[in-house]
C-alpha positions as a Markdown table, in Angstrom:
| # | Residue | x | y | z |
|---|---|---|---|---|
| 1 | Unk | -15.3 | -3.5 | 2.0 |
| 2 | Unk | -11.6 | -3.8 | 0.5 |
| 3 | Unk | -8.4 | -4.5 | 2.6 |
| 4 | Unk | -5.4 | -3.2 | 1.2 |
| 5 | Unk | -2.3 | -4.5 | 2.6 |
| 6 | Unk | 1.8 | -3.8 | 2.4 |
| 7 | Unk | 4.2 | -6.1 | 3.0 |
| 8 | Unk | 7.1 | -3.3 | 4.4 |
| 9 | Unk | 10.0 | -4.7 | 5.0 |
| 10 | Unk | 9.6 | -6.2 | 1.4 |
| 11 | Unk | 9.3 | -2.6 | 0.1 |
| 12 | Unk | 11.9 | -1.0 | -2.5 |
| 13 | Unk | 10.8 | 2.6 | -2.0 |
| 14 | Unk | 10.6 | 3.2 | -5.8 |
| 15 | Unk | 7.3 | 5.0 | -5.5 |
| 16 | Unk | 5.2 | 3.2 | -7.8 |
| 17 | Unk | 2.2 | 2.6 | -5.6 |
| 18 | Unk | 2.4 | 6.7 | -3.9 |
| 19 | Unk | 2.7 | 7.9 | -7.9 |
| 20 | Unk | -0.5 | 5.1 | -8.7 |
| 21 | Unk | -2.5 | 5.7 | -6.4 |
| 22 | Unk | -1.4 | 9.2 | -3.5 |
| 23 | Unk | -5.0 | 9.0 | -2.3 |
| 24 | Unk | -3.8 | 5.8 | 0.0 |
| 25 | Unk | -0.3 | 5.9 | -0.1 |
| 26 | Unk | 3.1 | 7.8 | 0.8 |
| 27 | Unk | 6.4 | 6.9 | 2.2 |
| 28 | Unk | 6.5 | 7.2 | 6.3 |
| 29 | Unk | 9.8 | 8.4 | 8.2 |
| 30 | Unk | 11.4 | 5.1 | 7.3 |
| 31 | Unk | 11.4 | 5.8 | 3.9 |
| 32 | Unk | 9.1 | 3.0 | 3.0 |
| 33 | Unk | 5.7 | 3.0 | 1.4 |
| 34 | Unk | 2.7 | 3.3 | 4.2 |
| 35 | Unk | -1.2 | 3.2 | 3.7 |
| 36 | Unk | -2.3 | 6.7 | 5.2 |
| 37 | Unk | -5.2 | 5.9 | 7.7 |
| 38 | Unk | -3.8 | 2.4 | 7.9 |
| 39 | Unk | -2.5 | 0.5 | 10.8 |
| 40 | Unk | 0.5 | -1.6 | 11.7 |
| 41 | Unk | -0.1 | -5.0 | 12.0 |
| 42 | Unk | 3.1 | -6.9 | 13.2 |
| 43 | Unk | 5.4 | -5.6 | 10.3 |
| 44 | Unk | 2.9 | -5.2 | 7.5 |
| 45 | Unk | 0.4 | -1.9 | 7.2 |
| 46 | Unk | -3.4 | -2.3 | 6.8 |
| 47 | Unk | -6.2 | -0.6 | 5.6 |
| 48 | Unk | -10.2 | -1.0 | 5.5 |
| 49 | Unk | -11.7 | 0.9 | 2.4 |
| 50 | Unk | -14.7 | 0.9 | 0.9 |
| 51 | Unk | -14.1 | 0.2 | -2.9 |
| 52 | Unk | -10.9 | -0.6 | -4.4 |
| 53 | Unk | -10.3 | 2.4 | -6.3 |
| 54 | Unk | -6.7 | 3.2 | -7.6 |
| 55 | Unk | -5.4 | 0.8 | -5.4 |
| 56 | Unk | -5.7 | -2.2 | -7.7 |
| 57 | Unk | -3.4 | 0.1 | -10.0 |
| 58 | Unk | -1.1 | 0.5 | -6.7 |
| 59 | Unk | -0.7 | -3.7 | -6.6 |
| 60 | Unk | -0.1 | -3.9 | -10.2 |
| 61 | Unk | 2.6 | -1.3 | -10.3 |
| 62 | Unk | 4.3 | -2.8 | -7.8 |
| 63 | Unk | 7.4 | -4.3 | -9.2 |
| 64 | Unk | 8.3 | -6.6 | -6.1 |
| 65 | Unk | 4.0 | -7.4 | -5.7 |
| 66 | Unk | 4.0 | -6.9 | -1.6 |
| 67 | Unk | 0.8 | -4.6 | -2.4 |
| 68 | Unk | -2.2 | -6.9 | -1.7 |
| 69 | Unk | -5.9 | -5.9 | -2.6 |
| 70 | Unk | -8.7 | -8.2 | -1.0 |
| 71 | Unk | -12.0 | -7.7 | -2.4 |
């Protein structure tokens, strides 16, 4: 299993991470970037996946790196 993880109130909303990788991400109500499926975990969003996939191309896109992949 992967957990993918955003740091939110870090976020820019440039996009990056939604144009990388849509299958995981878009940008909630707020405006910020969210992890579709995910869950809220104290100010951060988190999601359980089964391989890394696109989002390793999310985290490196990401030009202020609150985009975490844990293999």
């Amino acid at each position: 299993m992967v957990k993918v993880e955003i740091e939110r109130p870090m976020c820019i909303s440039c996009g990056n991470c939604i144009d990388n990788c849509p299958e995981y991400f878009e940008f909630a109500d707020d405006g910020f970037s969210t992890l579709k499926g995910g869950e809220r975990v104290g100010d951060n969003d988190e999601l359980e996946i089964k391989e890394a996939g696109c989002t390793l191309d999310a985290e490196s896109s990401c030009p202020v790196s609150i985009i975490h992949v844990y293999e």
